[in-house]
N, C-alpha and C positions, 0 to 999 in steps of 0.2 A: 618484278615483272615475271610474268610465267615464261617457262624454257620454248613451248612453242609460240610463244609470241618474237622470239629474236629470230622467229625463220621471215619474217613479214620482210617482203621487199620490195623497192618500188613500183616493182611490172604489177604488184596483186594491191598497189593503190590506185585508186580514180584519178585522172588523169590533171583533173584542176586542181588537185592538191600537192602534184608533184612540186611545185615552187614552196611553198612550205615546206613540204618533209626537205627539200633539197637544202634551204635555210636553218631548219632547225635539225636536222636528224630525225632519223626513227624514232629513236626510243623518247625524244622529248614531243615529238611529233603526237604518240601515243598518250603521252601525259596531259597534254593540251585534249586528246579528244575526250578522257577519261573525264576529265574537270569541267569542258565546256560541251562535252558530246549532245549531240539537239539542240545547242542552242544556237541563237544568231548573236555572231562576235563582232563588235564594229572596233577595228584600228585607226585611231585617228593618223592625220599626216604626219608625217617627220618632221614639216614645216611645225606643226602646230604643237609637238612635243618641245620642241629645240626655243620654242617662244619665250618662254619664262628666264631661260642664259640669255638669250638675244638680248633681253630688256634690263637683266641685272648688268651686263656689259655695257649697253649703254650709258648706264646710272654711272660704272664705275670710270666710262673713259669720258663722260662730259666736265669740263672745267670751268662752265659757264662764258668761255668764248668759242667754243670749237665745234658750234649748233651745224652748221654749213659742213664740213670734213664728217661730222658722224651722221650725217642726213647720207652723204655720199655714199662711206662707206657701207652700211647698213641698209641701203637704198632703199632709205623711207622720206617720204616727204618732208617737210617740218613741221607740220600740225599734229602728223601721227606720231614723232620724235618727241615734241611739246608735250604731246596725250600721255608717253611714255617716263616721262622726268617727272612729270607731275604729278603723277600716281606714287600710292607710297606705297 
């Protein structure tokens, strides 16, 4: 990174991006604009990242009696729990 790029601080960023730079820093901040600079970045949800543990856990704490407790816990119905066992 260039020496007058570490003067960049947050008052001489746009205001909508303060949540970012505040989450990632500056300097990775800069790195992200360098790689994705013009384009449009879609982040999917947290929900939808964390999906694929949610369901291996499921796989790993169902016993074949305990459909009812990991519907609970998990707070999925049973069909969508059923949808998620049955999948390989």
């Amino acid at each position: 990174m260039e020496d007058w790029m570490k003067e960049l601080s947050l008052d001489l960023i746009p205001n909508n991006l303060h949540p970012l730079v505040e989450m990632t820093g500056i300097e990775t901040f800069l790195k992200l604009c360098s790689y994705y600079g013009g384009s449009n970045v879609y982040f999917p949800r947290d929900e939808t990242m964390l999906m694929p543990l949610r369901n291996q856990r499921i796989k790993q704490e169902y016993n074949g009696h305990n459909l009812v407790e990991i519907c609970r816990k998990f707070r999925l119905s049973e069909r969508q729990t059923r949808h998620i066992l049955n999948k390989q």
